[in-house]
N, C-alpha and C positions, 0 to 999 in steps of 0.2 A: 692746351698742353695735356699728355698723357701722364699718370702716375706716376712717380718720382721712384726711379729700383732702387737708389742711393735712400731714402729717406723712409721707404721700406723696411728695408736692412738694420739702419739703425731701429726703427720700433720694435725688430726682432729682436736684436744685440741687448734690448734695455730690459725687454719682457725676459730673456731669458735669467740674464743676470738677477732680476729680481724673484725671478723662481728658485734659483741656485740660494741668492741669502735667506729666503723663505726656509725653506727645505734643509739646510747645512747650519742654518744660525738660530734656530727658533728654542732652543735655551738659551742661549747667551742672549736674546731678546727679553725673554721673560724673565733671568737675572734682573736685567736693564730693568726692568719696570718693577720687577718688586724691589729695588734699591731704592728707585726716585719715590712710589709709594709709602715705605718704610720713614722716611727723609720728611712726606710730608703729613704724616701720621706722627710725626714723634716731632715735630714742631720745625723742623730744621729746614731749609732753603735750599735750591735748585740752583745752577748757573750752568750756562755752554759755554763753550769758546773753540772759535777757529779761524786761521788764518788765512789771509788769499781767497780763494772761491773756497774750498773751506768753510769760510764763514755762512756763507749762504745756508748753508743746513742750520746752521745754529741758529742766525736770525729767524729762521721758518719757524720752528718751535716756541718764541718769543714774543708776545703780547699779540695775542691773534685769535682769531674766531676756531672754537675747537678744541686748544689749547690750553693747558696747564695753566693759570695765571700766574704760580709762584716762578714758572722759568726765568732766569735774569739773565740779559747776556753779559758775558765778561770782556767789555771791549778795550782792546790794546790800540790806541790811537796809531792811525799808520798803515797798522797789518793788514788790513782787506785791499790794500793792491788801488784797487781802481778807485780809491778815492783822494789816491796825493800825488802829487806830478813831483819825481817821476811815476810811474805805476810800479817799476822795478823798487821802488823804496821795501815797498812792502815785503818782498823777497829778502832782500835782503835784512830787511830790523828779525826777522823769522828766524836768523839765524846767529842774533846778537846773544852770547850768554849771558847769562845772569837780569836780562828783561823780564824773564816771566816770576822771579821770585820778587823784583819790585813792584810788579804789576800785583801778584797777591797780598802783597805787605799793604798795599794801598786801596784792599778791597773790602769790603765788607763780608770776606768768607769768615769758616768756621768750625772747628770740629763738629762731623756731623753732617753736615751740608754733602750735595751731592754736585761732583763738577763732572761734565760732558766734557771729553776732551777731541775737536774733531780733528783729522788730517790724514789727509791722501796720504802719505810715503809714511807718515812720523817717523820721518831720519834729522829732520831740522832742529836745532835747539831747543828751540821754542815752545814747541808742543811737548818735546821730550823733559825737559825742565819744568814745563805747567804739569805736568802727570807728579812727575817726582815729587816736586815741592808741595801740592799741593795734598798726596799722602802722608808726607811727613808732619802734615797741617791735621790731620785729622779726617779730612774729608774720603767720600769712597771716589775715586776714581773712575767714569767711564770711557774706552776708549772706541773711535770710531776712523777707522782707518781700514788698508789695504792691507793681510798681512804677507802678497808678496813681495812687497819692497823690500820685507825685513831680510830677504832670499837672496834677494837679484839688483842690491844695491848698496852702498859702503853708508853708514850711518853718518853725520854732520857731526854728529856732539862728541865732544870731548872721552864719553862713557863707552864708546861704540853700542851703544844700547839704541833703541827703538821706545816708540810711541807703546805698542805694546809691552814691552818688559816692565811698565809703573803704571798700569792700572789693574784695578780689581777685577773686571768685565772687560773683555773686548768684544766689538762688536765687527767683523768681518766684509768691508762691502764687496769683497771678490774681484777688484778692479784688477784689469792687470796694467801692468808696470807702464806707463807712457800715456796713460788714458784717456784711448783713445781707439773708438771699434774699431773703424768701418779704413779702409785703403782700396785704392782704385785706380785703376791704367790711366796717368795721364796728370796724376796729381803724386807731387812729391814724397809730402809727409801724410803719415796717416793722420785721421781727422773723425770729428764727431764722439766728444767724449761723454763719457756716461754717468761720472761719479756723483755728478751732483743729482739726478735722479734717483741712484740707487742711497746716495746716503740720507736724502730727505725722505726715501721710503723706509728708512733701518730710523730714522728719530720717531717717525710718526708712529710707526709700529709700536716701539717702548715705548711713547707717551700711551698709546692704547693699550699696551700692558700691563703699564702703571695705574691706568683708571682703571681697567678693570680687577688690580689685585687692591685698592683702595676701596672698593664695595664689598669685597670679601672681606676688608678687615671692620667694615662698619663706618667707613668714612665715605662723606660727598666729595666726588670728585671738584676738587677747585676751577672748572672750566670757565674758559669764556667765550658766550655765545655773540656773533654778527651785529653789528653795530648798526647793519640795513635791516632789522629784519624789526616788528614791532615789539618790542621791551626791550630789546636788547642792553641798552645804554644802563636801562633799572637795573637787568640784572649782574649787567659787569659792575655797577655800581656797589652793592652789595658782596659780590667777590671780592673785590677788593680793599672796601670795606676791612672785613672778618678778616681779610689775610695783609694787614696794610704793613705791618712790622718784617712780612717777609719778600717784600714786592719793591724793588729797588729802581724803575723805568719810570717811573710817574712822580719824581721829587720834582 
């Protein structure tokens, strides 16, 4: 078989997007990391959360080789979709009110702390409620979304507000609205979306911007190194350790 022009296409579609958040977002990135830096400099604790695929970016960030150790995810049972039958559940709990302010009542957040808030459209509840509430909570707010939806789509929540309008940082992944690149003679809907590439490029980035604005303040970055590789285990052992009061995945 010859070269795939479809598959192509998309590595174009994905490279470009991620030169566009490069080049159009790289303060709002560096916001991003000297927030989470700040947070772990001054003693206070990290969380993500996203719903639906969504979630994906935020798991990425979260107990892994390279990575921040204090990241916590904040998991709302249900909402990643592909893990309840129906899969549609998750859809729909996204857009239940008043979920995300018991989900924070039952967390271990805190003023101070820094919550990643991730979502494609942030028109649904859920995300929009987890931003809100969780400023009102004290914590900084990051948001990581699309902001043309906020354009070219009618808001879910009650506020007619967006994902962007309750946090402190946005961070832009340029998606547009449907996401999904690539269309072609012969196939209905379009297909091949991108988000979750470009938004696990826009975490990874702020995690890298966050380690590097913590060596400028005099602080070791809390990483943690492969679990294949020889020490590894020693040295996650020791990170965790020294950070065990802010590390919530290992009870």
């Amino acid at each position: 078989m010859g070269e795939s022009k479809l598959a192509g296409q998309f590595f174009d579609a994905a490279i470009g997007l991620l030169q566009e958040v490069r080049d159009g977002g790289s303060a709002e990135i560096s916001a991003a990391g000297a927030a989470i830096a700040a947070a772990v400099a001054n003693g206070n604790r990290l969380f993500a959360f996203g719903a639906g695929h969504s979630s994906l970016a935020a798991q990425d960030v979260v107990y892994r080789a390279g990575g921040l150790a204090l990241m916590n995810l904040l998991a709302v049972p249900g909402v990643v979709g592909v893990d309840v039958m129906p899969a549609t559940l998750g859809s729909a709990l996204e857009r239940v009110d008043g979920l995300a302010g018991a989900v924070l009542d039952s967390s271990p957040v805190r003023a101070g702390d820094v919550l990643i808030v991730i979502s494609l459209s942030g028109r649904n509840a859920l995300p929009v409620e987890m931003a809100m509430n969780a400023r009102a909570l004290g914590l900084t707010v990051i948001g990581v979304t699309s902001v043309a939806y906020a354009t070219e789509t009618k808001s879910r929540h009650v506020s007619g507000t967006y994902l962007k309008d309750h946090c402190d940082i946005v961070l832009d992944s340029k998606i547009a609205v449907g996401d999904a690149e690539l269309t072609h003679e012969g196939i209905e809907a379009p297909f091949a979306p991108a988000s979750t590439v470009v938004t696990c490029a826009l975490m990874q980035a702020a995690m890298a911007a966050a380690a590097e604005e913590l060596v400028r303040l005099g602080v070791e970055p809390p990483l943690l190194r492969s679990g294949n590789v020889d020490g590894g285990h020693e040295w996650n052992g020791r990170v965790m350790n020294e950070y065990g009061d802010r590390i919530f995945y290992r009870r």
